[in-house]
N, C-alpha and C positions, 0 to 999 in steps of 0.2 A: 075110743071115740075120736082118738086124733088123726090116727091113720088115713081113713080115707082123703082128710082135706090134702094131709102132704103128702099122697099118692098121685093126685089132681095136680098137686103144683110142681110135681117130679114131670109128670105128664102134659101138664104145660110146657116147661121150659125145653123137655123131648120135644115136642111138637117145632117150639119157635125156633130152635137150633137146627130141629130139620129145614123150616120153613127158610132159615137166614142159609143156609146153604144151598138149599135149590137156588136160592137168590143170585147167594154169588158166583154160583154154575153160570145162571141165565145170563148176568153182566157180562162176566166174564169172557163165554162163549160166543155173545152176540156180538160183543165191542170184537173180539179178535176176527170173527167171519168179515165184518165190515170194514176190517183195515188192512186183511192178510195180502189185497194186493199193492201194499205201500212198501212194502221190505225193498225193491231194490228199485224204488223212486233215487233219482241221483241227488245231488246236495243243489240246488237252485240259490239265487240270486243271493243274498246277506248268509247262506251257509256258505259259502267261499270266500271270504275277510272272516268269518267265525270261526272255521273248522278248516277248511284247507288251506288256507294261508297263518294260521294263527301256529305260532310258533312255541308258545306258552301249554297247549296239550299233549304235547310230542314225550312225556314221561310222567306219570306218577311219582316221581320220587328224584330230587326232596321236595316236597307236598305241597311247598308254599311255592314255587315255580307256577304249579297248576292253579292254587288258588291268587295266581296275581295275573290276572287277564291285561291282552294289552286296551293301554288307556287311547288308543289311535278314536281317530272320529267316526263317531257312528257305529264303531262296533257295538253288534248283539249283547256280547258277550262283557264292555265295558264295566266294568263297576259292579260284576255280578259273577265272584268268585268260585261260589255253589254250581251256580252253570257252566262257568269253564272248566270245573273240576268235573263235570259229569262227563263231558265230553272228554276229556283227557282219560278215563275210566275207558269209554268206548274205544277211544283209538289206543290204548292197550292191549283190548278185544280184537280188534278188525282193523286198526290202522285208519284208511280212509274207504275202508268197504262200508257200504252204506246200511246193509243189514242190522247188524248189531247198535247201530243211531236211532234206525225205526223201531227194532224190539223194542229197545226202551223206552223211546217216547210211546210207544203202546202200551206197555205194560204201567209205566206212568200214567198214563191214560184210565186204565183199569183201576187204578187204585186208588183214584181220584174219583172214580166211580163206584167206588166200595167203600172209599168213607163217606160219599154224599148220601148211598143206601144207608147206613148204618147213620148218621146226621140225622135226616128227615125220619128212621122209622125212631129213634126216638124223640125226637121233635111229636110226632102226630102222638106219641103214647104218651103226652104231659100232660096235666088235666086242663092246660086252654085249651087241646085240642081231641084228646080223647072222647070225648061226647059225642062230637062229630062223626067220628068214623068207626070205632068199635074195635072190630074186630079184622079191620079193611086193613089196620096200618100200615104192615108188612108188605097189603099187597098194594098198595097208592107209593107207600115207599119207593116199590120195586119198579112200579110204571113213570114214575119221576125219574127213576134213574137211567132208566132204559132209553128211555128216552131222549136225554140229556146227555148221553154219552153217542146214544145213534145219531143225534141230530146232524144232518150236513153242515153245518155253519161249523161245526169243532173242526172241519178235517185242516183248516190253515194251523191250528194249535197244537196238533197233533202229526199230519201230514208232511208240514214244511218242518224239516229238523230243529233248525234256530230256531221257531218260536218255543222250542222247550222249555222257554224260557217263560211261557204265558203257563202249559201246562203242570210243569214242576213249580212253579208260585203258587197255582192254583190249588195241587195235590196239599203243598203246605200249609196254605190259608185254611184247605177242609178242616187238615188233620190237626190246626192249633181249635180251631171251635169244636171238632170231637173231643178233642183233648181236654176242652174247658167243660164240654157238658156231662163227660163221663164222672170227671172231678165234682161236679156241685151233685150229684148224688151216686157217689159213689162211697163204702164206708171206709174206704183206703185210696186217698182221694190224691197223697201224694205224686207216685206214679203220673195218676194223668194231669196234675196240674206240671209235671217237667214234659214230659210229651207237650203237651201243648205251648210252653215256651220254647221247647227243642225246633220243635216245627216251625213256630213264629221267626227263630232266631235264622232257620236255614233257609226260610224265608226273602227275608233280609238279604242273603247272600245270593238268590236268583232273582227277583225282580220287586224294584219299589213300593209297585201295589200292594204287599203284604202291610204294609204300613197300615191300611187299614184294619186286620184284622183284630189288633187291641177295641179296636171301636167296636165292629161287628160283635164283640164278643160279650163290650158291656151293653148293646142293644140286644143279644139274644137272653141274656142274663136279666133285663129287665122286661122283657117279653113273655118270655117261658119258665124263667126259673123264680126270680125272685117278685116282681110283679111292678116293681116301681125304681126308677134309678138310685133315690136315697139309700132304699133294701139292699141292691143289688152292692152299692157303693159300701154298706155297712157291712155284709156276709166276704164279698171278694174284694177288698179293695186290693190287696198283697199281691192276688196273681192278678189281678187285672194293671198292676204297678210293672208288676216283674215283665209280661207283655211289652206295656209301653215301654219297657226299657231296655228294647230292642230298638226303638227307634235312633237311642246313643250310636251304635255301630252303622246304620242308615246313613246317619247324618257323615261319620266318616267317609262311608261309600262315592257318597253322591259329591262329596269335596273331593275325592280323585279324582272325577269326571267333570272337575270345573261347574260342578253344578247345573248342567244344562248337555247332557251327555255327550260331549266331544260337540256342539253348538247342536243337535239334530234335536231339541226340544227343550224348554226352560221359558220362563221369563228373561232371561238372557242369553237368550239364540237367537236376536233377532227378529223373531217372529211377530206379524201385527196381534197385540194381544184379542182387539176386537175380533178382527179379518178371522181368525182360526175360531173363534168362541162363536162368532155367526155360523158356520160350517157347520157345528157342531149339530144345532137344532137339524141339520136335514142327514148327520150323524146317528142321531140317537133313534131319528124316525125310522131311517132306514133296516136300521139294528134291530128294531121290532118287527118292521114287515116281514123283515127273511126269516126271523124266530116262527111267525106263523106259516109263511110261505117261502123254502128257501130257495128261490131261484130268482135272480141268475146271482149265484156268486161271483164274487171279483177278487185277484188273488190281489191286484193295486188298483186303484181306484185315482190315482196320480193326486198331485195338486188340484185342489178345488178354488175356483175364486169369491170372493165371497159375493152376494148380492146385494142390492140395495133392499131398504123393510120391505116390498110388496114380494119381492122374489123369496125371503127369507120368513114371511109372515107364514103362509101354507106348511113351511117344516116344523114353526115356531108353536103353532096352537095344541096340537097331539102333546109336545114334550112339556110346556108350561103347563098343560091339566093335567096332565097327570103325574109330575114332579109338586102341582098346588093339593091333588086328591093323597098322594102319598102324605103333604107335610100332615094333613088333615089326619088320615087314617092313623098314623105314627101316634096321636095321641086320642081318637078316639076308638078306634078299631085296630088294634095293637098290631095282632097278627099280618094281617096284611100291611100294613102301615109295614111292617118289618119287612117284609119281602119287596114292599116296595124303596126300600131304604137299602136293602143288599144292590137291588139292578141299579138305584141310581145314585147309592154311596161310590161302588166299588166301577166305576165311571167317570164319577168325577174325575179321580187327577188328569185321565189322559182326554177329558173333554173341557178342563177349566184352565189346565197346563199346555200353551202353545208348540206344537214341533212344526219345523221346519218344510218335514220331508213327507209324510202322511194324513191326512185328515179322516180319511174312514179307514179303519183298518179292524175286518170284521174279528180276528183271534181276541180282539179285546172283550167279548161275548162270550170266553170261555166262561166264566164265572157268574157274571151276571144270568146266561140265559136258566139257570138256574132256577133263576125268581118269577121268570116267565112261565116254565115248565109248571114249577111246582104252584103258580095263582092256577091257571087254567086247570092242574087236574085234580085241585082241590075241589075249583068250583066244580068241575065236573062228576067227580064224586060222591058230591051232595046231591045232584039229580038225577043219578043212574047205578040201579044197583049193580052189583057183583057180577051179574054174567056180560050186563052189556058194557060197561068200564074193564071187563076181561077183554072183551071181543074189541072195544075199541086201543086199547095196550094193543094188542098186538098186530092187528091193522097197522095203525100209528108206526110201530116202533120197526115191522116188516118194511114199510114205504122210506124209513127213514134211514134202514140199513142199506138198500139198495141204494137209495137216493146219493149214502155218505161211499158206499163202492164205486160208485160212478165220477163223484166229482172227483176222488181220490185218484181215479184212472189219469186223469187230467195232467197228474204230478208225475206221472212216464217219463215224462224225454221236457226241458227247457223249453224248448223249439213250443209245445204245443200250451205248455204253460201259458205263453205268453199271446199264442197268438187265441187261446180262448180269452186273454185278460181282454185283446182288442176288438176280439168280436163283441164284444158287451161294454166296453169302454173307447173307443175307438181315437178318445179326444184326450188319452192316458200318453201324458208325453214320455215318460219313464218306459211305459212297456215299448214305444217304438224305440226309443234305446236301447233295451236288454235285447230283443228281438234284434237290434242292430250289431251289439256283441255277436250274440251268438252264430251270426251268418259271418260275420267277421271272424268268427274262431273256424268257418269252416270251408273258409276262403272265401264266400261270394260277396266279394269287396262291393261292385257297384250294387246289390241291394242291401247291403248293411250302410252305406251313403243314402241310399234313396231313405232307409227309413231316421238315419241319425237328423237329414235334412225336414223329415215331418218334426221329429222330435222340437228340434229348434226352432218350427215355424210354431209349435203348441207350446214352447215353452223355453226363449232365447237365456234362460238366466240361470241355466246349468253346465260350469265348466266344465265338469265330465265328459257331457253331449257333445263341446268342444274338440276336446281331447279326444275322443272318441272316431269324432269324423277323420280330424288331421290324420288322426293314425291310420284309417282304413285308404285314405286316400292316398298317404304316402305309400303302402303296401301295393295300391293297384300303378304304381310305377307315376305317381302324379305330384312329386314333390312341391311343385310350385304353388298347387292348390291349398295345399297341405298347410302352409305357412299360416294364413288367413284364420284359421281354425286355432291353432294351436297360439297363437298372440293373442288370441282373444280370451279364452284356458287360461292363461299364465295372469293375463288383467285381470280378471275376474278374480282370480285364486293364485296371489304372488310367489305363493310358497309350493305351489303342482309341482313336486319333483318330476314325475313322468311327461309334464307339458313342454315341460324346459328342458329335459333328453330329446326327446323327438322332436323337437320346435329346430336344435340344433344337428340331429340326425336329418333331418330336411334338405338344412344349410351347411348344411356338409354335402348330400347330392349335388346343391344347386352348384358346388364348386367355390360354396360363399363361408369356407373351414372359417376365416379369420372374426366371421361376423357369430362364429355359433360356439366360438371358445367364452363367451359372456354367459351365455344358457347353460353351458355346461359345467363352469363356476356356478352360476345360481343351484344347479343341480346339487352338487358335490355339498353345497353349502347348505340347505334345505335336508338333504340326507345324505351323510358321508358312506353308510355302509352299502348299498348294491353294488357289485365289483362293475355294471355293467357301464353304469354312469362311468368308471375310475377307465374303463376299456374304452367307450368310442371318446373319450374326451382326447387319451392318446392317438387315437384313429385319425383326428381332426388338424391335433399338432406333427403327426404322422405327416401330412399333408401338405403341412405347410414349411417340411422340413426340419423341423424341432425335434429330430430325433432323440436329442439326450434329455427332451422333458417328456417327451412320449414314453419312453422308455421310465419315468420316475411313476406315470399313471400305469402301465403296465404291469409293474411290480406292487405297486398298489393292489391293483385288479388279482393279482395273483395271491397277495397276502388276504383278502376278503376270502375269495373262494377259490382255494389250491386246486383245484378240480375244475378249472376253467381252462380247458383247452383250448380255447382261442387266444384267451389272453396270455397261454405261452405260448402259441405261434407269433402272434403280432408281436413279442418280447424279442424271441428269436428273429425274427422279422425287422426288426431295432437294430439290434446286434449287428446282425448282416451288414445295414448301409452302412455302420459305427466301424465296419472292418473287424468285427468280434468273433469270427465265422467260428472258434473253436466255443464259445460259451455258446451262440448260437444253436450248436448240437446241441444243445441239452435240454434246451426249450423247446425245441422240435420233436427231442425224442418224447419227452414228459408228454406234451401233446399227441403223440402218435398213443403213447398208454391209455391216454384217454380214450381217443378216438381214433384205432387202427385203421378204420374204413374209411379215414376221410382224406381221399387224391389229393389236396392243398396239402396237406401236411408233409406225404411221402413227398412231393415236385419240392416246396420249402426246406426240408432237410437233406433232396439230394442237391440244390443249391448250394448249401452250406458245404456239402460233402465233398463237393464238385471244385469250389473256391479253396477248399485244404488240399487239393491232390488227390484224394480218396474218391478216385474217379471209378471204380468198378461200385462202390457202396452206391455213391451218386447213381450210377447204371440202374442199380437194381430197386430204389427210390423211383426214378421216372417211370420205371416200366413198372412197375404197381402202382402209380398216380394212372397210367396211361390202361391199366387192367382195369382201374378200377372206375374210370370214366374215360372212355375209349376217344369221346370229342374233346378233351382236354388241350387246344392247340399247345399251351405253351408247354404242358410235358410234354408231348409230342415233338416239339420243335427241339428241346434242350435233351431229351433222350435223342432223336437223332445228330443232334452237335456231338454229345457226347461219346457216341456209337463211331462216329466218325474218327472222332481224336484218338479214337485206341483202334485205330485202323477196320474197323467193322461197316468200312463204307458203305455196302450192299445194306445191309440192315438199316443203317443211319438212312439213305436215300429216303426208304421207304416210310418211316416216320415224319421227315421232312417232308414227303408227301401228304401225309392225312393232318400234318400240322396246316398245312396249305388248302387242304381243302376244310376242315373244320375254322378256319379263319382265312378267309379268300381275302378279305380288305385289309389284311398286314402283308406288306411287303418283306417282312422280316426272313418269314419262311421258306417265301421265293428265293429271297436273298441266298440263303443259306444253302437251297438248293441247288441254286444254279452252282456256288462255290462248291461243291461235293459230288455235282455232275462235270465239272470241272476234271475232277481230280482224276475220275474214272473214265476219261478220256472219251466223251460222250459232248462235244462242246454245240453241237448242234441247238439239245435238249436245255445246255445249261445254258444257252444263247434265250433262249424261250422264257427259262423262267426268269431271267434277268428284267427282260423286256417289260415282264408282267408285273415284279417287283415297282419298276419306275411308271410304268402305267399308275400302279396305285400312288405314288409319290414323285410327279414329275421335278419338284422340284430340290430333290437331294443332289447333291452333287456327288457324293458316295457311292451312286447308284447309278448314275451316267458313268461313273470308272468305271462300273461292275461290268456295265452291258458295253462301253467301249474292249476292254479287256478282251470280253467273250466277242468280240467282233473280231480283233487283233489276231487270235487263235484261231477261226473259223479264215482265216485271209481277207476282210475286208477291210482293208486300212484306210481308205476315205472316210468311213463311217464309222470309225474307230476312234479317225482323227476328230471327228466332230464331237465327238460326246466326250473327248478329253476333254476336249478346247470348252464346251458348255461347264466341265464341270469346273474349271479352273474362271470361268463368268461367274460360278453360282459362288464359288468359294475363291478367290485368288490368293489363299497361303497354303490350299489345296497342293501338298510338295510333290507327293508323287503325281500325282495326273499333271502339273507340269513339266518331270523328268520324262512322262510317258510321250507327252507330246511333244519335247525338244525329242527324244528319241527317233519317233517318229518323223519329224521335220529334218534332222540329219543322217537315217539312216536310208540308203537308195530302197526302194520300193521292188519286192521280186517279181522276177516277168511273171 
């Protein structure tokens, strides 16, 4: 007589095992069709300070490298070890290929998806809630999830790499309350009461918000399980303790990050505590409208200013009733009361805790929109049976795939990122800045100025936007503008290492070296280690003839990063005026290792080669400077001197020729011409380029000898005499062109 029942109940548990696996087919399957075109989304705006500039992922081993993010400002990644470490996991995988970042934030995704399925279908099969629906669970379960996971509002938590950081909290926040409810009836209950602190604890280590889930945990616990807080407090107090006392290593966390995370949000960043808590009301509103209807998203929503009450009253009435109907339900109508406690517990910090830099920022909906999904298709459950609560699933969840494919699309290329953030935000002073970056990375200087200049007129009180412009403008050949910008960066922000490079990179164009060795002390002193500060600071002293302290930033620059080909040419380059021509070699050559292809290098080391005697090595220097960039005048010029002086005068002419024509307005080349048309008994020619030489510089006196000279040789000795005689006016210790013109004056003149 016993059989049949446990035939039944073998036969149930067949069934719900099938039932939970089509389930997690459907998730599974749907969530990846809707995000499969994100794999090779590139890393956008805070993933580049997270992940390609972060220094700290670059190995797995030894462990604690990866789990010590840097503390710099504003990084994602700050104070959230668990996330750095994941990331350091991927670029083990793919380096800085972007695929193996989206897998997992997808598959994160999925599995945050799969314990909210598994949450909610035992959640509905408790006895608060099993009356209600029957035999529906599995599949209201399934339609909450679906849903929830398709929704377009996820794709920023999901889509934008860095926010991993919202969905990996999230995945953990599930998996400590599965953890907790599998625990309170479960008959081996240990297991999942360490899961659900494991998960709290990893928690902790990706983002603050988890801090909540000790709480969540004794509100679902006096909801669903035990029925009253006393109960709940009397059955779990141990792991509801064990929980909270994850918040110990929290509280560590957040004291690395000066408690207000590098200033970008705290009670001590600054921030108007009111000004950002006004905001918030047309925050939380909007956070609901796009949960029912999600368009238009916005990937930034820039600074919001706050309004006075009548502008703030219309955001204000929706979120006070229904945060007064929540306090309400929380103790008369439990269940919803709880859900309405998930949306606006797990909210709170980042709408009661001021930041800086964002005021809506929709990824924070990853969790909560949870509470929205699942009120709406409860209630809708209750008034629609089984085929049409089927029919409407999958409508729903078909419109929301698409919908979550489409925005995703968005995340293609930066460029379109940003300019869909403007077509719906247009008053987004940030996005006219990124948008200004980005045209700036791809040279079009005057539109990345045109929109840095919107920037600053939406919003003067970001040094960056500063910084931003002076650099695009010193790039488009406009140093003097450039200054303006970049003093203003540095007042703002005393310590902008990069304001105070470029401010003095300017002033160093402007010819004004002496005024920009102060910036570039502040530089050095703000951050010692970029070799690039330690290289143009020498550039500057370069300049103003400080050879032997140029020469100390130099080797600086070279001891940061040995692999800096410039700063051992500029080394070499030291050396040279220092008369060091044989140490010189060797900075030249290290540089050429680096950079074979680069004509400065080959023309500088046959300099050096040239100055020791090693006049053929020198040769064969110029003429690879001169292959390798054929207008190169001054290898041009010095391969033909040098061509010359080993007797290869024909050759030499010729180079002296294209030196002269790639640089018409130096006289040097002329010069040298005419001296070598000279030689080859051609003085007609070398009368000409003489002429041409003192055309450009009438007033050398070196050059009045040159073209007297070549007058002397062609037979005009009147006109010979004159430009002696000028140049012993320009110069009177001029000694030869006064033996040339006493020569003249006493020697008889040929008929």
């Amino acid at each position: 007589m016993q059989n049949p029942p446990a035939a039944d109940g073998a036969a149930r548990r067949t069934l719900r095992d099938r039932t939970g696996l089509i389930a997690v087919l459907l998730i599974a399957g749907a969530t990846f069709a809707a995000y499969a075109n994100t794999l090779r989304a590139p890393f956008v705006f805070d993933d580049v300070a997270s992940i390609v500039d972060n220094p700290t992922i670059r190995r797995l081993w030894p462990p604690w490298e990866a789990l010590s993010p840097p503390p710099e400002w504003g990084f994602t990644v700050s104070g959230r070890p668990v996330l750095n470490l994941s990331f350091a996991v991927n670029y083990a995988i793919s380096g800085l290929g972007v695929w193996s970042y989206h897998a997992l934030n997808l598959l994160i995704h999925v599995f945050a998806g799969l314990t909210l399925f598994g949450l909610v279908r035992r959640t509905l099969a408790r006895p608060a809630l099993s009356h209600s629906f029957g035999s529906r669970t599995a599949g209201l379960a399934l339609a909450i999830t679906l849903l929830w996971s398709l929704h377009p509002m996820q794709t920023e938590a999901v889509t934008y790499v860095v926010q991993r950081a919202e969905s990996l909290m999230g995945l953990f926040f599930l998996l400590t309350l599965y953890g907790f409810v599998r625990a309170t009836d479960s008959p081996r209950p240990r297991r999942w009461w360490i899961l659900s602190f494991v998960a709290c604890l990893l928690g902790v280590g990706t983002k603050e918000l988890v801090a909540l889930a000790p709480v969540m945990a004794l509100l679902y616990d006096r909801t669903f399980v035990s029925g009253s807080f006393r109960e709940a407090w009397r059955r779990h107090r141990w792991p509801l303790l064990a929980l909270a006392a994850t918040w110990l290593p929290l509280a560590g966390l957040l004291a690395g990050t000066g408690g207000n995370r590098g200033g970008t949000s705290g009670f001590g960043s600054g921030a108007s505590w009111t000004g950002y808590w006004l905001t918030q009301f047309e925050a939380v509103t909007r956070y609901l409208g796009l949960s029912f209807w999600p368009y238009p998203l916005v990937f930034d929503y820039g600074k919001i200013a706050p309004g006075g009450f009548s502008a703030t009253l219309p955001w204000a009435i929706p979120v006070v009733g229904l945060a007064a109907a929540t306090a309400w339900a929380l103790w008369r109508r439990p269940v919803p009361g709880f859900l309405g406690a998930w949306f606006f517990g797990i909210l709170a910090p980042t709408s009661v805790v001021p930041g800086t830099l964002q005021m809506i920022v929709e990824h924070r909906m990853y969790l909560p929109l949870a509470a929205v999904v699942a009120l709406v298709a409860g209630a809708a459950a209750r008034r629609l049976d089984g085929r049409w609560l089927l029919a409407a699933t999958v409508i729903l969840a078909m419109a929301a795939g698409v919908a979550t494919a489409r925005r995703n699309a968005v995340y293609r290329n930066d460029q379109g990122l940003w300019e869909d953030t403007l077509a719906k935000r247009p008053g987004c002073a940030r996005a006219h800045n990124n948008l200004g970056a980005l045209l700036q990375g791809q040279g079009r200087f005057e539109e990345a100025i045109a929109q840095y200049r919107e920037s600053l007129r939406l919003d003067s009180t970001t040094p960056q936007t500063y910084y931003n412009l002076g650099y695009s403008l010193l790039r488009a050949g406009r140093p003097a503008e450039a200054l303006a910008p970049f003093e203003e960066a540095v007042r703002q922000l005393p310590y902008y290492f990069n304001a105070h490079l470029y401010l003095a990179n300017a002033l160093v164009r402007l010819d004004r070296a002496s005024e920009a060795l102060a910036h570039y002390e502040a530089a050095i002193r703000f951050d010692p280690s970029p070799a690039e500060a330690h290289l143009q600071y020498g550039v500057a002293l370069a300049a103003l003839g400080r050879w032997r302290d140029a020469l100390e930033h130099y080797t600086e620059a070279v001891r940061l990063k040995p692999d800096h080909a410039e700063a051992h040419s500029n080394w070499g380059v030291a050396l040279l005026r220092l008369n060091e021509a044989a140490a010189a070699v060797e900075h030249f050559e290290a540089a050429l290792r680096l950079k074979p292809k680069l004509p400065e290098l080959h023309y500088n080391l046959g300099q050096a080669l040239d100055s020791l005697g090693r006049r053929s090595e020198a040769i064969s220097h110029y003429a690879e400077a001169v292959r390798l960039a054929p207008d190169y005048a001054a290898a041009q010029l010095n391969l033909g001197i040098a061509l010359g002086q080993t007797g290869r005068l024909a050759e030499g002419i010729e180079h002296l020729r294209e030196a002269a024509r790639f640089s018409p307005a130096s006289p040097e080349p002329h010069t040298n011409l005419g001296i070598a048309l000279t030689e080859v008994g051609r003085p007609a020619e070398a009368l000409s380029a003489h002429e041409e030489a003192l055309r450009l510089k009438p007033d050398d006196a070196r050059l009045h000898y040159n073209v007297g000279h070549a007058l002397l040789v062609t037979g005009r000795w009147d006109e010979a005499r004159n430009q002696f005689a000028e140049a012993v006016r320009l110069k009177p210790d001029f000694t030869a062109a006064r033996d040339m013109l006493r020569h003249l004056e006493e020697t008889p003149r040929p008929p």
